[in-house]
DRENBA-792856 format. One record per residue: residue in three letters; residue number from 1; x, y, z of N, C-alpha, C in turn. Coordinates in steps of 0.1 Angstrom, whole numbers. Layout:
REM residues N
res_n_nxx_nyy_nzz_caxx_cayy_cazz_cxx_cyy_czz
ALA_NUM_X_Y_Z_X_Y_Z_X_Y_Z
...
//
This chain:
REM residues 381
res_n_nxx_nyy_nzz_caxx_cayy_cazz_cxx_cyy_czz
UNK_1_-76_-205_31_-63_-213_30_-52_-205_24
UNK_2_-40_-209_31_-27_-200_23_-24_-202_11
UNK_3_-21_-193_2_-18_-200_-10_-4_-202_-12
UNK_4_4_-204_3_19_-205_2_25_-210_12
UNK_5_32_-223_17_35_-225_27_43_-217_40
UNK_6_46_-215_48_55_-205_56_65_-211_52
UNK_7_71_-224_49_86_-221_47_89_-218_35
UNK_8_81_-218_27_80_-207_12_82_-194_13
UNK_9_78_-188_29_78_-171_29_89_-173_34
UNK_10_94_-180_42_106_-179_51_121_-181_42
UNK_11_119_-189_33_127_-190_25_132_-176_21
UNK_12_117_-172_11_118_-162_7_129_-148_8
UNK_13_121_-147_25_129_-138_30_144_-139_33
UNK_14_148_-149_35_159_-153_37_169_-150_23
UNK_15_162_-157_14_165_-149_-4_169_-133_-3
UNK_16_158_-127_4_156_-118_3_167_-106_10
UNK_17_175_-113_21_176_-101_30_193_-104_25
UNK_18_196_-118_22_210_-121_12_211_-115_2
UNK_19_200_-113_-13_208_-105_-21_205_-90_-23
UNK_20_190_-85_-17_187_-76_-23_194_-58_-15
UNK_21_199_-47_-26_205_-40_-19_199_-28_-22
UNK_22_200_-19_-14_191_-2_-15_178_2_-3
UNK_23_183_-8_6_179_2_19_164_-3_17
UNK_24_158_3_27_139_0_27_136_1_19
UNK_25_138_10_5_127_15_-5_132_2_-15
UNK_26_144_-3_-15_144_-11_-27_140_-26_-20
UNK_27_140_-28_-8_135_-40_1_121_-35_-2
UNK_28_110_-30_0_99_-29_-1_93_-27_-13
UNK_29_101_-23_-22_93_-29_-37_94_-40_-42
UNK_30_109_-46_-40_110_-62_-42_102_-70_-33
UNK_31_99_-69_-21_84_-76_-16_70_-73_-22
UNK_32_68_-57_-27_59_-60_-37_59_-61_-52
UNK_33_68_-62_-58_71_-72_-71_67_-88_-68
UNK_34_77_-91_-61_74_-107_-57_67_-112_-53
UNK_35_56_-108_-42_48_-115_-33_37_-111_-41
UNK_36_34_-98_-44_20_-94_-55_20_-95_-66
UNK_37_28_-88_-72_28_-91_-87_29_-101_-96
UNK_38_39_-111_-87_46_-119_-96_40_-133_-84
UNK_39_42_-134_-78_38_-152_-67_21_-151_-65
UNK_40_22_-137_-66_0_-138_-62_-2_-142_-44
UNK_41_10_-144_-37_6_-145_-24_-1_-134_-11
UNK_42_-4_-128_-20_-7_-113_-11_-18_-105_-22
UNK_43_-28_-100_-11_-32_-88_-16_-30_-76_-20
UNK_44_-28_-65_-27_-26_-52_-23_-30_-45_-10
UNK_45_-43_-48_-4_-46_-46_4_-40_-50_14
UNK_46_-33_-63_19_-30_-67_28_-10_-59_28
UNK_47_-6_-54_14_1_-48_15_4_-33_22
UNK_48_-7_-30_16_-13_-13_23_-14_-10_38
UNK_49_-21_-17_40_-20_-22_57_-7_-25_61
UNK_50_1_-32_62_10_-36_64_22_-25_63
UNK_51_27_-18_50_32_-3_50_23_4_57
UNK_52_12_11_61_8_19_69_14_14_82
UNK_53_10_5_88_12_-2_102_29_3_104
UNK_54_36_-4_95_51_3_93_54_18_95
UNK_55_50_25_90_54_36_91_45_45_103
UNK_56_31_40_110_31_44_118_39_44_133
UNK_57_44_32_133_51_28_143_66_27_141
UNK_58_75_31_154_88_35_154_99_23_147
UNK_59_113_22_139_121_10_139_121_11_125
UNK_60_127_-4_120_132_-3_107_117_-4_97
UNK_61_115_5_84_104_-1_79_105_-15_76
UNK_62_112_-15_64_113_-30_57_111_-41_64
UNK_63_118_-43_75_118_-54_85_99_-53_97
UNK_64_93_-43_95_85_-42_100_74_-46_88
UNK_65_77_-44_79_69_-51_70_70_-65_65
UNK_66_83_-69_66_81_-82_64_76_-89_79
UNK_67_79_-83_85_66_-96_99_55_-92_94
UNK_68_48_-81_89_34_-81_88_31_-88_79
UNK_69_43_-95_70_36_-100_59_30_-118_65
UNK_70_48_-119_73_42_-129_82_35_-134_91
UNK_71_22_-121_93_17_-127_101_7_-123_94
UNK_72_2_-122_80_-12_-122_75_-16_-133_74
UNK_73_-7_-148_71_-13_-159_70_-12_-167_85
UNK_74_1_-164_86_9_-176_97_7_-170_109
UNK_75_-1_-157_112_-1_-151_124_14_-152_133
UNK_76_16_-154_147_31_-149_155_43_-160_149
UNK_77_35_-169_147_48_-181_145_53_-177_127
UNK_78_47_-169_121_50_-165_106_58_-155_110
UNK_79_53_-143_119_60_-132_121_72_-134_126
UNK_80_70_-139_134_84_-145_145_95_-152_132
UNK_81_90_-162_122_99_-169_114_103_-158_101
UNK_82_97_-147_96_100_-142_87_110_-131_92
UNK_83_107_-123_101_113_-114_106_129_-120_110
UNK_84_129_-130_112_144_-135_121_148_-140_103
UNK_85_145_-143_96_152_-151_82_150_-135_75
UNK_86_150_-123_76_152_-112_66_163_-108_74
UNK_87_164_-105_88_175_-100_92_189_-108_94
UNK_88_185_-121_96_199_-126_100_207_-129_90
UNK_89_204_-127_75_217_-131_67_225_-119_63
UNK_90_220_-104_72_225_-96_69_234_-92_83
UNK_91_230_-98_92_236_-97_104_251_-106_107
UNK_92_249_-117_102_259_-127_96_269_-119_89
UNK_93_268_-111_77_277_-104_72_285_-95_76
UNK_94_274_-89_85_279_-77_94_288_-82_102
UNK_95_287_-88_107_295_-98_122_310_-98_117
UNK_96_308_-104_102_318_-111_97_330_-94_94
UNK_97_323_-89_86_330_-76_83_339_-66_99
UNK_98_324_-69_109_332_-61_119_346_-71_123
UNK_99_347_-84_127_355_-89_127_369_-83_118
UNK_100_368_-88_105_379_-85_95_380_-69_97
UNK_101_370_-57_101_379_-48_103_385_-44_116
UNK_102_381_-53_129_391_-51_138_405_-61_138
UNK_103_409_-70_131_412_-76_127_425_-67_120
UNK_104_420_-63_110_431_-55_100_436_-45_104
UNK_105_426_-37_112_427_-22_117_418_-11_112
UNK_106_410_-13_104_402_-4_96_396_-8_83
UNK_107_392_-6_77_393_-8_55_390_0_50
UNK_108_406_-1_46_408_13_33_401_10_20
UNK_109_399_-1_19_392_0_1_376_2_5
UNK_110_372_5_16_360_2_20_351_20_14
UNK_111_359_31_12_357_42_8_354_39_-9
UNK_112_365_30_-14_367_29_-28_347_24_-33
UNK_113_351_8_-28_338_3_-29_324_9_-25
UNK_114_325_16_-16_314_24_-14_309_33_-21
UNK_115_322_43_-33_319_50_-37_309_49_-50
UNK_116_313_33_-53_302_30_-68_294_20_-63
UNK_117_293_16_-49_277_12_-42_269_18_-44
UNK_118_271_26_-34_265_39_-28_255_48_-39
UNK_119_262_51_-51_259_60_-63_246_42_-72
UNK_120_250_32_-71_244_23_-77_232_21_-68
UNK_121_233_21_-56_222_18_-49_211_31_-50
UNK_122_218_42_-55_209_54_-54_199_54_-67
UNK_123_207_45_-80_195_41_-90_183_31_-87
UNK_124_190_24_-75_183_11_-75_170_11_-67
UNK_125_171_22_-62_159_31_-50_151_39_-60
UNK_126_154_48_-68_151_55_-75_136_43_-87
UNK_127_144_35_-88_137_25_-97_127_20_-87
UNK_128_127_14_-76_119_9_-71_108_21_-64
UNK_129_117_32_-59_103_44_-55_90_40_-64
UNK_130_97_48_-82_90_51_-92_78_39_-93
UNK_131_88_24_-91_73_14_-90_65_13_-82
UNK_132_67_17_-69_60_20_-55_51_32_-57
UNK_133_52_45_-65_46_52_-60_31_53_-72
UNK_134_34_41_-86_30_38_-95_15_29_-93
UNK_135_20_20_-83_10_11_-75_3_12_-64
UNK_136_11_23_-56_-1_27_-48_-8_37_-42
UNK_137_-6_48_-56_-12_61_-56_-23_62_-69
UNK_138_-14_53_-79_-28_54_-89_-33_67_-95
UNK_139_-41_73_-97_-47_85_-103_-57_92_-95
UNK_140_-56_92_-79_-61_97_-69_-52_110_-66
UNK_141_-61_126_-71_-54_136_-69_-48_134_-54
UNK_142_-56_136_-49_-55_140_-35_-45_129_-31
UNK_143_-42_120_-33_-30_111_-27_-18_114_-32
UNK_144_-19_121_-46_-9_125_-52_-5_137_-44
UNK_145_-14_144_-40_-10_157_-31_-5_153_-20
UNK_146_-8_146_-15_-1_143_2_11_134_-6
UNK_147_14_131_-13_28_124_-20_39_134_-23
UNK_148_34_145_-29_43_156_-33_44_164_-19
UNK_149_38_165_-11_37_172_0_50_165_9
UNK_150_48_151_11_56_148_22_70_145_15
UNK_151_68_138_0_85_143_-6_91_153_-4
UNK_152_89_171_-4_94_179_1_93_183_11
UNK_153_88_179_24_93_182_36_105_173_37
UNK_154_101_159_31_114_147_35_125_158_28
UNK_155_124_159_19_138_166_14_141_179_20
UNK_156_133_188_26_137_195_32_142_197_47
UNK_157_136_189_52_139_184_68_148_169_70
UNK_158_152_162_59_159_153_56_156_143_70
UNK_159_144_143_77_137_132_82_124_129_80
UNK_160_120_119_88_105_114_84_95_119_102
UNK_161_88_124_101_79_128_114_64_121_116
UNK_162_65_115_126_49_104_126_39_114_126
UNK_163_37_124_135_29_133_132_22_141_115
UNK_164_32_138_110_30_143_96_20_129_90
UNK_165_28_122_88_18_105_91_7_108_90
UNK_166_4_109_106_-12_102_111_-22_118_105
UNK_167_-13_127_104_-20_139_93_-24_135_85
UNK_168_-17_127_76_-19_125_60_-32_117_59
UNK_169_-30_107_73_-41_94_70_-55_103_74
UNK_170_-52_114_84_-69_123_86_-72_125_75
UNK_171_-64_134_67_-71_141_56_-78_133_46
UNK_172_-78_121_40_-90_116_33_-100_110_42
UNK_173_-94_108_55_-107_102_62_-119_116_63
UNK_174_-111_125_68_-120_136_70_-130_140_59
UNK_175_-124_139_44_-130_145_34_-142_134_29
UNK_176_-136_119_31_-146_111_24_-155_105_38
UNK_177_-153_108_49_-162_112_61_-165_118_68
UNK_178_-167_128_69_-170_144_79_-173_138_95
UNK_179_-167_141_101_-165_138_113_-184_132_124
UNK_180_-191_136_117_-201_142_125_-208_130_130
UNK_181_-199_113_128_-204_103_130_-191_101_140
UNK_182_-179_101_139_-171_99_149_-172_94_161
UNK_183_-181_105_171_-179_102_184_-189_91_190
UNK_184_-196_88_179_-207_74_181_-201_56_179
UNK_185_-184_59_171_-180_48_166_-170_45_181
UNK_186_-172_34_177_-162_23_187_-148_24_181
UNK_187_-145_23_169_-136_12_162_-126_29_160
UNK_188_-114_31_170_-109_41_164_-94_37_163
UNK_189_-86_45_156_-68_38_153_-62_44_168
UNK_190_-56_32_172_-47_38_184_-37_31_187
UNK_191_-24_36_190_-11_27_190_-5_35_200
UNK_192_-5_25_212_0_30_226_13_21_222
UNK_193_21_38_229_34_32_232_37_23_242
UNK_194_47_16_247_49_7_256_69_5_261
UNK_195_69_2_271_87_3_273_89_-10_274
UNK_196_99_-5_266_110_-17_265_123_-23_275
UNK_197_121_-35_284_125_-35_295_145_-40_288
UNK_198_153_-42_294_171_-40_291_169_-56_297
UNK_199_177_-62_284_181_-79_283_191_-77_294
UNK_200_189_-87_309_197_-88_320_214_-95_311
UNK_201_223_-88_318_236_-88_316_244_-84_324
UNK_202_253_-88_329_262_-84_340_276_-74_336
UNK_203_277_-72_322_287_-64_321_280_-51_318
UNK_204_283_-40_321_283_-25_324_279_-21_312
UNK_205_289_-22_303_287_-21_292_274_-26_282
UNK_206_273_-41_286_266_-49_273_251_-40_281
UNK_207_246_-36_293_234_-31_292_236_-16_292
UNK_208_243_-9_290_242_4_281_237_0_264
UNK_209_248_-8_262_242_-9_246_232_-15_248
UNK_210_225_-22_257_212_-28_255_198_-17_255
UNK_211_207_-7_263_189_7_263_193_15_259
UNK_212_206_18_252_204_31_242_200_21_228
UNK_213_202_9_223_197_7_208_179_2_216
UNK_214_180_-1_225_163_0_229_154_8_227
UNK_215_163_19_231_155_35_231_151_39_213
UNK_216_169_36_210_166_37_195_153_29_187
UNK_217_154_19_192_144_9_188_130_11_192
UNK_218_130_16_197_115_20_204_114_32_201
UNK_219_117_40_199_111_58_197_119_66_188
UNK_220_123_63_178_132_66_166_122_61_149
UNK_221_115_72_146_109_71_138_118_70_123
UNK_222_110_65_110_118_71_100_126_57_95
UNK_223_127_46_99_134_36_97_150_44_95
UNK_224_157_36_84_173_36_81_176_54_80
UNK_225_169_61_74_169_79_70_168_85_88
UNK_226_165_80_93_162_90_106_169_84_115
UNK_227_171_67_113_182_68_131_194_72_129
UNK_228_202_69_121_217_76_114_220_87_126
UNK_229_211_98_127_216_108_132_217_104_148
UNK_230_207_100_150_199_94_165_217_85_167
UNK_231_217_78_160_228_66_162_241_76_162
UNK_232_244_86_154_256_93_160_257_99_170
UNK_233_246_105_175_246_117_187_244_102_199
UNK_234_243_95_203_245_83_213_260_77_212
UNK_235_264_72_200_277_67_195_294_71_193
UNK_236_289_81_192_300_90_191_300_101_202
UNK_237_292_109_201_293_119_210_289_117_226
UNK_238_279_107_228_275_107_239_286_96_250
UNK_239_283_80_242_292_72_251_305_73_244
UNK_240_308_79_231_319_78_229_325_63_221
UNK_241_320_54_222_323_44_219_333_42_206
UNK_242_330_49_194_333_54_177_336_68_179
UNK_243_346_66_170_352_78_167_345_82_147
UNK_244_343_93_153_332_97_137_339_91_127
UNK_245_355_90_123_354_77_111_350_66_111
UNK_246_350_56_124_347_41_122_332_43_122
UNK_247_319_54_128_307_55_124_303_56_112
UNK_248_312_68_106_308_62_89_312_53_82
UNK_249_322_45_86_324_30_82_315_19_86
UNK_250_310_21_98_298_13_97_281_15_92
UNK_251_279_27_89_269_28_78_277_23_68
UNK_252_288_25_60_288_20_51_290_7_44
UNK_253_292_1_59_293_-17_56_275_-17_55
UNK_254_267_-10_66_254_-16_64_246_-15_48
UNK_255_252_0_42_253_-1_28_256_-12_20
UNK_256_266_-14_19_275_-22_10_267_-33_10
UNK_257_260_-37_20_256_-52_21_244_-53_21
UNK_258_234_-65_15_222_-67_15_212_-68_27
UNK_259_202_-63_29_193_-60_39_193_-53_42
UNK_260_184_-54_54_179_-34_63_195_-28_65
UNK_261_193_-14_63_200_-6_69_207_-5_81
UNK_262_195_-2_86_194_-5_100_206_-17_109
UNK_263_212_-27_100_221_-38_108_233_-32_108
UNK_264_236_-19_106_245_-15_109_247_-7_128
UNK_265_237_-17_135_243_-13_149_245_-26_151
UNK_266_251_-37_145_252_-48_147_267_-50_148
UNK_267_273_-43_135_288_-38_135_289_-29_146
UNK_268_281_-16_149_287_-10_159_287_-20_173
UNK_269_274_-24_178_276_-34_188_288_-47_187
UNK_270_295_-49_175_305_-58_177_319_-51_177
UNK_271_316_-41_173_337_-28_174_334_-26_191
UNK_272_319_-28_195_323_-23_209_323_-35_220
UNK_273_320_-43_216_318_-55_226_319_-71_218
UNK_274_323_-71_206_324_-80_195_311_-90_201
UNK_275_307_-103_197_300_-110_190_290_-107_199
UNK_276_285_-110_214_282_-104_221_272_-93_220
UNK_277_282_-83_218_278_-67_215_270_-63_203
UNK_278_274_-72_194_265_-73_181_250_-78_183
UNK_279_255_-89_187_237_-99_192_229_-88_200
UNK_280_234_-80_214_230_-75_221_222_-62_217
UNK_281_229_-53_203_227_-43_197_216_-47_188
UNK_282_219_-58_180_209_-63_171_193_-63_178
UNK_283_192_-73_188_181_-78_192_177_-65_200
UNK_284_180_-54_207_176_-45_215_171_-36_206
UNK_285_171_-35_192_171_-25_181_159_-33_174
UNK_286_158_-43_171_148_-51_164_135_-58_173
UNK_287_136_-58_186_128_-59_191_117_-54_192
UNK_288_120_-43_196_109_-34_196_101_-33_184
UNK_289_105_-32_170_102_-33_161_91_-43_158
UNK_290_96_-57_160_89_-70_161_76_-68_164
UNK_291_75_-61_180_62_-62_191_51_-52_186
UNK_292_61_-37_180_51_-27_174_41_-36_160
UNK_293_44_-46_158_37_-47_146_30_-60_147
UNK_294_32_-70_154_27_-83_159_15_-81_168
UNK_295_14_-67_180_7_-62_188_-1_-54_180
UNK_296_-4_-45_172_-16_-40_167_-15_-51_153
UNK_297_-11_-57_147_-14_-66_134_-30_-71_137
UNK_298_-33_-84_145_-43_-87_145_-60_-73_141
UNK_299_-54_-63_148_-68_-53_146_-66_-50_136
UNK_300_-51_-46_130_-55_-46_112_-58_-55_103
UNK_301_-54_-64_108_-59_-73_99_-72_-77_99
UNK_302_-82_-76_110_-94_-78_113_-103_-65_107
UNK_303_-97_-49_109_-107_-40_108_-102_-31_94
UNK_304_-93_-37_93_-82_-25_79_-94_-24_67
UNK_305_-98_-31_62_-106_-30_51_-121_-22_55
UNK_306_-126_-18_63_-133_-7_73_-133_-1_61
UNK_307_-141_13_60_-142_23_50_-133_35_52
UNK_308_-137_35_64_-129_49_71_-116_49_75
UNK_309_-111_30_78_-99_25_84_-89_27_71
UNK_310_-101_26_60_-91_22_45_-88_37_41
UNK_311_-97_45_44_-91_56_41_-78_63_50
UNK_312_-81_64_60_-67_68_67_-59_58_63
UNK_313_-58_46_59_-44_41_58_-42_43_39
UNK_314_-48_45_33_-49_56_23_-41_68_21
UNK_315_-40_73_34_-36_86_35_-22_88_38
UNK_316_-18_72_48_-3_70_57_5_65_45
UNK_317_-3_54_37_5_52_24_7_63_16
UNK_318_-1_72_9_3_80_2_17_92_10
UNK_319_17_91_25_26_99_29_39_89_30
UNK_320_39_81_31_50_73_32_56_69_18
UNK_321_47_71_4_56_73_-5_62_82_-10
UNK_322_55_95_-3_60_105_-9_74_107_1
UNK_323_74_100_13_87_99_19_97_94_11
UNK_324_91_82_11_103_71_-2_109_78_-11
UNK_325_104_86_-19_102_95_-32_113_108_-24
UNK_326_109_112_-16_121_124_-10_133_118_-3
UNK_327_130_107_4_146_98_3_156_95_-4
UNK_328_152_95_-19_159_91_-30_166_101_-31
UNK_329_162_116_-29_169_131_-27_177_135_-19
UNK_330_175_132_-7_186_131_1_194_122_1
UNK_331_192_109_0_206_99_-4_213_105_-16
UNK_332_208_109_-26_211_112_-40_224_121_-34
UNK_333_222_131_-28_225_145_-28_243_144_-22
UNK_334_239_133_-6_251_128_-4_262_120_-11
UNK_335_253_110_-17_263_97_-28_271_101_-42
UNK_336_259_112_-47_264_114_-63_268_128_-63
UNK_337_282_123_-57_293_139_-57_302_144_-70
UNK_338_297_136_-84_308_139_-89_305_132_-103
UNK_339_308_132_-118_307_127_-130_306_113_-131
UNK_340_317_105_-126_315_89_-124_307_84_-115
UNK_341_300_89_-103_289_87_-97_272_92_-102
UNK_342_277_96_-108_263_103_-115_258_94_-128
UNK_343_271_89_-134_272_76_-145_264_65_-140
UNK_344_274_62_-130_269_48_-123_253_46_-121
UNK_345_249_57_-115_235_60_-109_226_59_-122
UNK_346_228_68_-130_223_66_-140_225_51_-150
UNK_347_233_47_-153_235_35_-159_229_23_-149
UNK_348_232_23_-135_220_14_-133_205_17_-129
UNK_349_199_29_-129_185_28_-133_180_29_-149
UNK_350_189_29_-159_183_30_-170_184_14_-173
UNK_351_190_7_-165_189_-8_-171_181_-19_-168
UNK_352_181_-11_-154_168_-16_-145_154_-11_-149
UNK_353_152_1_-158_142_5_-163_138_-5_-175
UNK_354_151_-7_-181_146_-14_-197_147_-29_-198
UNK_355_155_-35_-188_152_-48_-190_156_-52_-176
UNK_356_148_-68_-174_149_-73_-162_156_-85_-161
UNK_357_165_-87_-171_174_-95_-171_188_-94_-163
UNK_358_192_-83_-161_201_-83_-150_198_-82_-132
UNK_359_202_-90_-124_196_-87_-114_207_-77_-108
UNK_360_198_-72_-93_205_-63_-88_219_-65_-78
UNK_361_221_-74_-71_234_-82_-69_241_-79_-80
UNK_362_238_-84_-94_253_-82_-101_253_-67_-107
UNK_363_244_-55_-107_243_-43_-106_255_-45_-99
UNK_364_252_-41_-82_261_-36_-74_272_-41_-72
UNK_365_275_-52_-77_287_-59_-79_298_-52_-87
UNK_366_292_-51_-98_297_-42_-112_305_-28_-104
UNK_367_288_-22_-98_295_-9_-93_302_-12_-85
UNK_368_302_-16_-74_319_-16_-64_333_-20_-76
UNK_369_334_-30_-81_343_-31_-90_352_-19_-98
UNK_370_341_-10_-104_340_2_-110_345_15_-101
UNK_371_339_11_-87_339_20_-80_358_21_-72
UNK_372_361_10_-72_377_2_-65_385_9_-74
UNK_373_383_9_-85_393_13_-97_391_28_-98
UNK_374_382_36_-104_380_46_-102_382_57_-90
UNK_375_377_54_-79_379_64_-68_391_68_-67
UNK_376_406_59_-66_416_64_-62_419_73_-75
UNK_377_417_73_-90_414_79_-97_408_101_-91
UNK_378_401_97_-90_393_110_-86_393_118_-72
UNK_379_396_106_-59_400_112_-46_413_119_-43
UNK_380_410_130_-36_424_136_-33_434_128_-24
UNK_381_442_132_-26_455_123_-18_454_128_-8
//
């Protein structure tokens, strides 16, 4: 029996995708503060699985983890209802923003506020890594080694590679089972790709955006850190659509505002085809996502506790934190250009370290505030 109703998760998530800010890593420890530590609705285990499953498969993490969460109890109709209440209160916002800035013509304070977001969200990741990689590495050398391993590739290659992945998860299977039973077992990990067919539409346009954020959506690994680039080289350079300022304006609304990252082709889908173009971009991007984790869920959930299954996903977890952990380095590197960003950053992970009386909403509140006033301060004319 559940120990939570689904419109308890759904709520949840819906809570969830409204206030909380800092990209997948700070979405994915606030689901495991919440749902494990603090509500008891979840196992660790059922967590582990669930981040593994995510990061083997292509799309946003966060959001791929919250359907898995929905579908440990509530199976499709949990997944289906969780995943639509994390994304849409951030999709709502987005909508709203692209509007007001084709509306006005641009937003100029939108650099200001960004600039003490941006630096505040980089504490707010940093804090949540540290608890992520506290809970599910533990005092296992060897996980600690594929942790440090894949933090500095991420920081060096400033992406995330599946192949590196399904590496991480061999290496304890291999060690704590030597192959030499292998080719006798039934039960092996396999995640076939599959195409994603273009939502029928009669304008020219609305099905280009339907199979380039498809494509994105389907074969773009690395959640929010790896499609950025994928989403410029299609957006800007390819159809042209954005001009490289309004691209970085719309990462930076997807910044600014609570939820996946990732809903920043929601704003691009509405500068190019407004409401429409948003829905269109949204659902072609998230879909895929949805099916990669609803379609192999059931066998994790059925064989994940295995010996051998638990070790490879053992392995994908410990590489996927050590991703989380080299993320925080490359966002860092970009956001905290300068003395008052470096403040911010630090002032909100030391507060978030020492007490948990402030929440993170009024964190980043603070910093945009700080950040409005300050920047014109410090930016060149």
């Amino acid at each position: 029996m559940s120990p939570y109703r689904l419109k308890d998760l759904v709520f949840y998530f819906l809570r969830l995708g409204s206030l909380v800010f800092g990209g997948p890593v700070a979405l994915i420890g606030a689901m495991h503060r919440d749902l494990i530590e603090n509500k008891k609705w979840l196992t660790e285990e059922d967590y582990k699985e669930g981040l593994a499953l995510a990061q083997l498969a292509p799309g946003p993490l966060a959001a791929q983890l919250a359907i898995y969460i929905g579908f440990v109890h509530y199976r499709f109709l949990g997944a289906t209802l969780t995943g639509i209440a994390f994304v849409l209160p951030s999709f709502v916002m987005v909508v709203f923003l692209g509007w007001a800035y084709k509306l006005y013509g641009g937003l100029p304070w939108m650099q200001a506020v960004f600039y003490g977001v941006g630096a505040s969200v980089i504490g707010i990741i940093a804090h949540s890594a540290i608890n992520l990689t506290k809970k599910t590495i533990g005092k296992d050398k060897l996980l600690w080694l594929i942790t440090i391993f894949m933090a500095v590739v991420t920081v060096v290659t400033e992406s995330e590679n599946l192949w590196f992945f399904l590496a991480a998860g061999f290496v304890p299977l291999v060690i704590k089972f030597p192959p030499k039973n292998w080719f006798g077992s039934k039960k092996m990990i396999a995640l076939a790709p599959f195409w994603i067919g273009n939502p029928a539409a009669t304008d020219e346009t609305l099905l280009k955006i339907a199979a380039f954020f498809a494509k994105a959506g389907t074969f773009v690994f690395g959640s929010g850190l790896a499609i950025v680039p994928f989403l410029y080289g299609g957006v800007v350079k390819e159809y042209q659509w954005l001009d490289a300022g309004q691209f970085l304006d719309a990462v930076a609304v997807a910044m600014i505002t609570p939820g996946p990252i990732l809903i920043t082709v929601a704003f691009i889908g509405f500068l190019v085809a407004g409401f429409t173009g948003a829905s269109v971009a949204a659902l072609a991007t998230f879909l895929p996502c949805y099916l990669f984790t609803v379609i192999p869920a059931p066998y994790f959930k059925k064989h994940g506790k295995r010996p051998k299954i638990a070790a490879f996903v053992s392995g994908v977890t410990a590489a996927a934190t050590g991703a989380i952990a080299g993320a925080v380095i490359v966002l860092g590197r970009r956001s905290l250009a300068d003395i008052p960003t470096l403040a911010i950053c630090l002032a909100t992970f030391v507060i978030l370290r020492t007490t948990k009386k402030i929440p993170e909403p009024i964190l980043v509140l603070i910093a945009a505030l700080v950040g409005f006033f300050v920047y014109p301060m410090v930016s060149h004319p």
